[in-house]
C-alpha positions in Angstrom: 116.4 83.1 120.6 118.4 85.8 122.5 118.9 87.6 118.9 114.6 87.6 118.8 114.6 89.0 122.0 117.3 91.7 121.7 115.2 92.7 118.0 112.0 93.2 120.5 114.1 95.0 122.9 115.1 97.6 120.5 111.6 98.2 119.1 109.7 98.2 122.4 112.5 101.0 123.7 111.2 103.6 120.4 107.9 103.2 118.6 108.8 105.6 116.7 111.7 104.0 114.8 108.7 101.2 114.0 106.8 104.2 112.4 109.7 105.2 110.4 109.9 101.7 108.7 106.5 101.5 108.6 105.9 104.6 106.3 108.9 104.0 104.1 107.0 100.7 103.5 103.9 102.5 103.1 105.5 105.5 101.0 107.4 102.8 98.3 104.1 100.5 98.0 101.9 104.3 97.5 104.8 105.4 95.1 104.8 101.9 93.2 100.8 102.5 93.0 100.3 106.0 91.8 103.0 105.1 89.1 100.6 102.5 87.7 97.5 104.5 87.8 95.9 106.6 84.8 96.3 110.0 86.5 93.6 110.9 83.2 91.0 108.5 84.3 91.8 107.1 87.7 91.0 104.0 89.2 89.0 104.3 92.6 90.5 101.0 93.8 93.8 102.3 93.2 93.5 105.7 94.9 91.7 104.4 97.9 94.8 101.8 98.2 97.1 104.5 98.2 95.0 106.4 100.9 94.6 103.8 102.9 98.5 103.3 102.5 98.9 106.4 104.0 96.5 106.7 106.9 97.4 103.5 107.9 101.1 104.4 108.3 99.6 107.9 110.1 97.2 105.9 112.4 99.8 103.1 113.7 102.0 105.5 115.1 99.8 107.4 116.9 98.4 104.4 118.2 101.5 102.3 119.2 102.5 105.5 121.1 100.4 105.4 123.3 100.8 101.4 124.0 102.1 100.4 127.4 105.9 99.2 126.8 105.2 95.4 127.2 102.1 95.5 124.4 104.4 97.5 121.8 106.2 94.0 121.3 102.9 92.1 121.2 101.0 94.6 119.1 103.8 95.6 116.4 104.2 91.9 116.1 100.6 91.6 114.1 101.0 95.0 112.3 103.6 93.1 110.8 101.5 90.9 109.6 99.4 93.2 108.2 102.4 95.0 106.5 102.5 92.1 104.7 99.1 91.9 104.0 99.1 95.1 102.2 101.5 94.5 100.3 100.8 91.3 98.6 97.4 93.4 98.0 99.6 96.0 95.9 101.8 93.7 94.0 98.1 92.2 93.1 96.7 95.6 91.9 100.3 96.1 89.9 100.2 93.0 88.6 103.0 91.4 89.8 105.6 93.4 87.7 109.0 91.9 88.1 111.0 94.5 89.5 108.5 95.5 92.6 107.9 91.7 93.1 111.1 90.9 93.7 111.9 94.2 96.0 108.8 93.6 98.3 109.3 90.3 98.5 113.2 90.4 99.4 111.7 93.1 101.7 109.6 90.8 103.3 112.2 88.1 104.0 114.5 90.7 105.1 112.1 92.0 107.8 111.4 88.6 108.7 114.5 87.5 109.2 115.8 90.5 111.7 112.7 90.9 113.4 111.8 87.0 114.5 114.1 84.2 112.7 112.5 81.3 110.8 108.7 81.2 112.5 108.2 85.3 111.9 109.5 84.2 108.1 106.7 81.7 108.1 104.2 83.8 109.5 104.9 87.3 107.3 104.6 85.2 104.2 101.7 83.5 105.3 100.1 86.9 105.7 101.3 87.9 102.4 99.9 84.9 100.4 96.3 86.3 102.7 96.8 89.8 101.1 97.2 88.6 97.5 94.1 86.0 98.3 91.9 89.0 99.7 92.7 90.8 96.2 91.3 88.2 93.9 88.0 89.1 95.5 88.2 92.8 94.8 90.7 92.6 91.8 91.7 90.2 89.1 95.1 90.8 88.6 95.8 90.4 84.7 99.0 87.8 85.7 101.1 88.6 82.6 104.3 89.7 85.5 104.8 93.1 83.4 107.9 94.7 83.1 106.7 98.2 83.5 109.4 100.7 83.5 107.7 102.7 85.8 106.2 100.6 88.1 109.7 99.9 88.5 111.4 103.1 88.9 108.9 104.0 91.8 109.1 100.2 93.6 113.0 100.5 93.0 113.4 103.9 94.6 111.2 103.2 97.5 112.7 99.8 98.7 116.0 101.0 98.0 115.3 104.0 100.1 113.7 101.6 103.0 117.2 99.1 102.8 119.3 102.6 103.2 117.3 103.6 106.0 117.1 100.6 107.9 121.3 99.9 107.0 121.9 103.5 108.6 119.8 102.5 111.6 121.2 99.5 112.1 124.6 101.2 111.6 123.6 103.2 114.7 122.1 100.7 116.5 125.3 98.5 116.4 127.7 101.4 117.1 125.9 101.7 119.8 125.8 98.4 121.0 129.6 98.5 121.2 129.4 101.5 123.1 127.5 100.2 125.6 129.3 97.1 125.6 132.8 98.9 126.0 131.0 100.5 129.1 129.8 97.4 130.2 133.3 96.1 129.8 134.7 98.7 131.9 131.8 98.4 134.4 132.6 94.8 135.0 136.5 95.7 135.4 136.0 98.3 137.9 133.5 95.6 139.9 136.2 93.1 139.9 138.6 95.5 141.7 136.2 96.1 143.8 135.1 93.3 144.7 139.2 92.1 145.2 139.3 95.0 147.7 135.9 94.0 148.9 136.9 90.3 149.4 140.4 91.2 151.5 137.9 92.2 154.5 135.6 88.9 154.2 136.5 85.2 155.4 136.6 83.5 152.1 133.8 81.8 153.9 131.9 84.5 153.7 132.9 85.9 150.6 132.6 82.5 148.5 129.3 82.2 149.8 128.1 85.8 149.0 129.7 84.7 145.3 127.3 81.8 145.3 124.3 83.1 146.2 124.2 80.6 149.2 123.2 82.8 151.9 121.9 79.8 153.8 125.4 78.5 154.2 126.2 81.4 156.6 123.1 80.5 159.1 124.2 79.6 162.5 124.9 76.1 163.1 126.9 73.9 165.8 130.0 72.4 164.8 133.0 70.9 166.1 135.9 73.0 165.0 139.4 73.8 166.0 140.2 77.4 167.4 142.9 79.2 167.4 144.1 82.5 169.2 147.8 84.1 169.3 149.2 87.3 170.6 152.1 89.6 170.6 153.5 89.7 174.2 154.1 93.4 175.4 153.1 94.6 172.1 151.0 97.6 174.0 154.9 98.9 175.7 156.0 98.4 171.9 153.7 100.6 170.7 155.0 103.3 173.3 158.5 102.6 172.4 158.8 103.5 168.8 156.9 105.4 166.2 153.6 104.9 164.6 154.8 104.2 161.1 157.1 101.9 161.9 154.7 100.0 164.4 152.3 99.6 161.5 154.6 98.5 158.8 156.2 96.4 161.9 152.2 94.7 162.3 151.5 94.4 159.1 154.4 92.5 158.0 154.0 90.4 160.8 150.3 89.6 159.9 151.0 89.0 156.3 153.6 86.2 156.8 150.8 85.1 159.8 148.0 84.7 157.3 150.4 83.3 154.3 150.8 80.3 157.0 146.8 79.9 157.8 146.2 79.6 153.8 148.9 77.5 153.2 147.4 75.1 156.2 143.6 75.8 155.1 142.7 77.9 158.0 139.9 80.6 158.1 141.3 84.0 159.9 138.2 84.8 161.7 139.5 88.1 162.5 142.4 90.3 163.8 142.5 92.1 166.9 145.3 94.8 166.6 148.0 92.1 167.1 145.7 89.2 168.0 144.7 86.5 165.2 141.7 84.2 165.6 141.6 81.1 163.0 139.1 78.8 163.0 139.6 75.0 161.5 136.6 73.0 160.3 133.9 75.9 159.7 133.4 75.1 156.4 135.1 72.1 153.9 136.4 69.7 156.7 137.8 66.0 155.8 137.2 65.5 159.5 137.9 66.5 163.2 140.8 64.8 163.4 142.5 66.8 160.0 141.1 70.2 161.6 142.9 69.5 164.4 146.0 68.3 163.2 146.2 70.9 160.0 145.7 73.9 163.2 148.1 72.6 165.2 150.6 72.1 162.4 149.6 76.0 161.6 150.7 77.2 164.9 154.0 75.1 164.4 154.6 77.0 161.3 153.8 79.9 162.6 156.8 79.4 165.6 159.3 78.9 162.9 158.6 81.7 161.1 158.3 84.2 164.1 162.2 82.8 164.6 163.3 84.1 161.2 161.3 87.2 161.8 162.9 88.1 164.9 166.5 88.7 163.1 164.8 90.8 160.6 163.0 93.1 163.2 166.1 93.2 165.4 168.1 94.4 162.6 165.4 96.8 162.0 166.4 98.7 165.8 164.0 96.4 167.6 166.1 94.9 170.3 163.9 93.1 172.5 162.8 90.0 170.0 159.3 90.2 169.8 157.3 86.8 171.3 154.1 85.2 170.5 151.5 82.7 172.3 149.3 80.8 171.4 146.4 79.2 172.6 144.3 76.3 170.5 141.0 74.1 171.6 138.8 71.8 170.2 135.2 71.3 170.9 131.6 72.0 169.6 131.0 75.8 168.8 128.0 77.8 167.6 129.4 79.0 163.9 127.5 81.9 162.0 126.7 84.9 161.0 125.2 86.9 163.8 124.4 90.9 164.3 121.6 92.9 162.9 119.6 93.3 159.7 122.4 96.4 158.6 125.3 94.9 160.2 126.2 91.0 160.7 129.5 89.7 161.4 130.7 86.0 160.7 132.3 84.2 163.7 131.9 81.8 166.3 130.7 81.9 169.7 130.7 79.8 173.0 132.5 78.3 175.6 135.2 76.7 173.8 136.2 79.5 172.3 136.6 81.7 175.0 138.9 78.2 176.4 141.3 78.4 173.5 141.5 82.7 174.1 142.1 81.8 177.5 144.6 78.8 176.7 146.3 81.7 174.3 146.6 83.7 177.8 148.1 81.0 179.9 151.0 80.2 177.6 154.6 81.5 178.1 156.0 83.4 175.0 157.1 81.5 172.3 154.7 78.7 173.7 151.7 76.9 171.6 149.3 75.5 174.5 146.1 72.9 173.5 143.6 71.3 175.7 143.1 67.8 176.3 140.6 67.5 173.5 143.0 68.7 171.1 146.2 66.4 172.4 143.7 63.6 171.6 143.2 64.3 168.3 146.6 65.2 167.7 149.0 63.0 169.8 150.1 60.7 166.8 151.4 63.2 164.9 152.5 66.2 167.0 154.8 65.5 170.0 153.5 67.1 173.2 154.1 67.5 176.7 151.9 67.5 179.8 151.9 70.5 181.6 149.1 69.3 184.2 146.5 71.0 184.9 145.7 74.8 185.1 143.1 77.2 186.4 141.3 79.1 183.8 139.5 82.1 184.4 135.6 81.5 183.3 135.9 77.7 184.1 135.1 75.6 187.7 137.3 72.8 187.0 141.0 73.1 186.5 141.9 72.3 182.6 144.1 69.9 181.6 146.3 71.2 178.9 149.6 70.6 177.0 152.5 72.3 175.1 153.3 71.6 171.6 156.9 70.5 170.8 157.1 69.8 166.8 155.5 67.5 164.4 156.8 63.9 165.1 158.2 63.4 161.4 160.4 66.6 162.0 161.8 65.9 165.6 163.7 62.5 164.3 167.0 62.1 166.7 166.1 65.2 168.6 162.5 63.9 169.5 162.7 63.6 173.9 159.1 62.8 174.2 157.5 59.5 173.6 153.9 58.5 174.3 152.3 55.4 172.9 149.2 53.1 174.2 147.8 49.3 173.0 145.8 47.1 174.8 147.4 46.1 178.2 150.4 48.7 177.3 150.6 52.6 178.4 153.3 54.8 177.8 154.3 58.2 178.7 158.2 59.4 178.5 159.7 63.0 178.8 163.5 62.9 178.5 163.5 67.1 179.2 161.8 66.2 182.3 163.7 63.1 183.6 166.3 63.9 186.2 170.0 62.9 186.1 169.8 60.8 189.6 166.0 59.1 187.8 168.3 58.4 184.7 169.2 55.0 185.7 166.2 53.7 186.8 163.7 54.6 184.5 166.7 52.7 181.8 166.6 49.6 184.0 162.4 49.7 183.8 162.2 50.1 180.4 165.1 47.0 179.5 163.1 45.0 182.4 160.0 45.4 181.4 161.0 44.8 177.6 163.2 41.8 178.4 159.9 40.2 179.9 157.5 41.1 176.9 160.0 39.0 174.7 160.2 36.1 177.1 156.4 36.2 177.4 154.3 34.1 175.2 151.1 35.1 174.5 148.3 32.8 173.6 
């Protein structure tokens, strides 16, 4: 099918090259004609054949020139037919010698073949087996298939002149095609770069659904997602303390290792702002609240440890005063989208938890992760936290709750000092780094009384 259509293609882009094939058709059927005929006493039929052969060939062309492109296809499809009609009408007037029967006919199948697969076979025969019916009623063909050396030499000549042609064209028509498929080649490399560069200012979220098609996907929609906000502390007096090529090899190598982390941990990096990074967890594929949560919190974890390493590298780079990052995270139901105007939109989210976690980023002490209550819920079984009360947050009436990461439970093992648990009838809450030496004692002595009791106890 696609090799049909790629056949039509070529001949509705020149109707001239039809024209061409046409008139060698016309020119080897006229040639195979005028070698039968008795130049001494002509045959009317035969010289009106052969003018017809000719005009016909001159009126097509200057009638499929002036066809609109999308009728040239339709239109060349039933001269065709009548190509074939004319000839079986010569082979009838030659009768049938061997040699021309066999070229036109191979001729036929050969045209068929490139021009429309198996049906346009079927159907250029069919109008073939028409043009030798048509000639019984204005001819009776003698049917003795002769051998004619002439008839021959002039049916030979022409077909073989017609395959030449049409081997040449093709020739050309191929070389081009790989010419055009090189560039095409080429074309498609140079879009993939660009759309690598193109894709390293896009969210994947963004750019995967842009890939897709899925433009729907980026409509604004609420959503309960994690966000998260970190910044350099004093990185405006760093930038007035040493040079502008350093700062930015300095901030770039520092956002790299940053964004590393949030694909490792599934994260989308909603943007950066100069040494500001906002994530967002649960925008698009989520497994849950609960995972969002946990998978940006253990983010921001990551994200301490490395800053750790990082500081010996930039202090051996001249920076002496180790560089220090908060961060602030919330939970809570955002409006997520692309918003903007019809020749610019930016994806992101908006509302009041997010300007909470920015806030929460604020609040913290360097080298501090701080998350609201609605986080620590989600996250409490895994992470280790500590309460740090209750704060007063610009933009908000009500003082916020909030807490400070420590580590991820699995990794504090003997060095874990914070213990929280809850069941029914049971609550609770221990921080060793916040117990004093003279409460020591007696926070031991409730703990082994209140467990010496549970094992007495029996429950019904």
């Amino acid at each position: 099918m696609n090799s049909q259509t790629d056949t039509k293609q070529l001949q509705t882009e020149n109707p001239t090259q039809q024209y061409y094939f046409r008139a060698l058709i016309c020119f080897a059927a006229a040639g195979t004609l005028a070698a039968r005929a008795d130049w001494a006493n002509p045959n009317l039929l035969h010289m009106f054949m052969i003018s017809l052969l000719l005009i016909y060939a001159y009126a097509t062309f200057h009638f499929t020139r002036k066809l609109l492109p999308e009728q040239i296809s339709r239109i060349g499809r039933w001269l065709t037919y009548v190509d074939a009609g004319l000839i079986g009408l010569v082979l009838s007037l030659t009768n049938f010698s061997i040699l021309p029967s066999i070229m036109f006919l191979t001729m036929i199948q050969f045209n068929a073949l490139i021009n429309g697969g198996f049906r346009k076979l079927m159907e250029d025969n069919t109008a073939f087996a028409i043009g030798i019916i048509i000639s019984l009623f204005i001819h009776s063909p003698q049917l003795v298939l002769s051998s004619n050396i002439e008839i021959s030499a002039a049916s030979l000549i022409g077909v073989a002149t017609y395959f030449l042609v049409y081997a040449i064209y093709m020739h050309q028509r191929f070389h081009k095609q790989a010419m055009s498929l090189q560039q095409l080649e080429n074309e498609q490399k140079w879009h993939k770069i660009r759309a690598y560069k193109l894709s390293r200012y896009l969210p994947p979220t963004v750019w995967q659904a842009i890939n897709r098609g899925d433009d729907k996907h980026l409509q604004a929609e609420r959503k309960r997602i994690s966000v998260f906000f970190s910044d350099i502390k004093d990185f405006s007096q760093l930038a007035e303390e040493i040079e502008a090529e350093a700062l930015t090899e300095l901030l770039n190598h520092y956002l790299t290792e940053m964004s590393k982390i949030v694909a490792h941990y599934g994260g989308t990096i909603d943007k950066f702002m100069g040494d500001g990074i906002m994530v967002l967890f649960g925008d698009s594929a989520s497994k849950g609240v609960k995972d969002d949560a946990t998978r940006c919190v253990a983010m921001a974890i990551a994200m301490k440890k490395k800053i750790k390493s990082l500081q010996q590298e930039w202090f051996n780079q001249g920076i002496k005063k180790p560089l220090q990052v908060r961060m602030g995270i919330n939970t809570g139901y955002c409006t997520v989208g692309t918003f903007g105007t019809s020749n610019h939109l930016d994806y992101t989210v908006l509302g009041t938890q997010v300007n909470l976690a920015s806030r929460l980023e604020s609040a913290a002490e360097p080298d501090e992760i701080l998350i609201s209550h609605e986080t620590w819920s989600l996250v409490k079984d895994t992470v280790m936290c500590r309460d740090k009360g209750e704060i007063q947050v610009k933009g908000f009436a009500m003082p916020i709750k909030v807490y400070q990461v420590a580590d991820l439970r699995k990794e504090m093992g003997k060095n874990q000092s914070y213990f929280e648990d809850r069941a029914e009838g049971f609550s609770m809450y221990l921080d060793m780094d916040k117990v004093r030496n003279y409460d020591k004692q007696r926070v031991i002595e409730s703990l082994e009384k209140a467990a010496a009791r549970l094992k007495d106890k029996v429950i019904v």
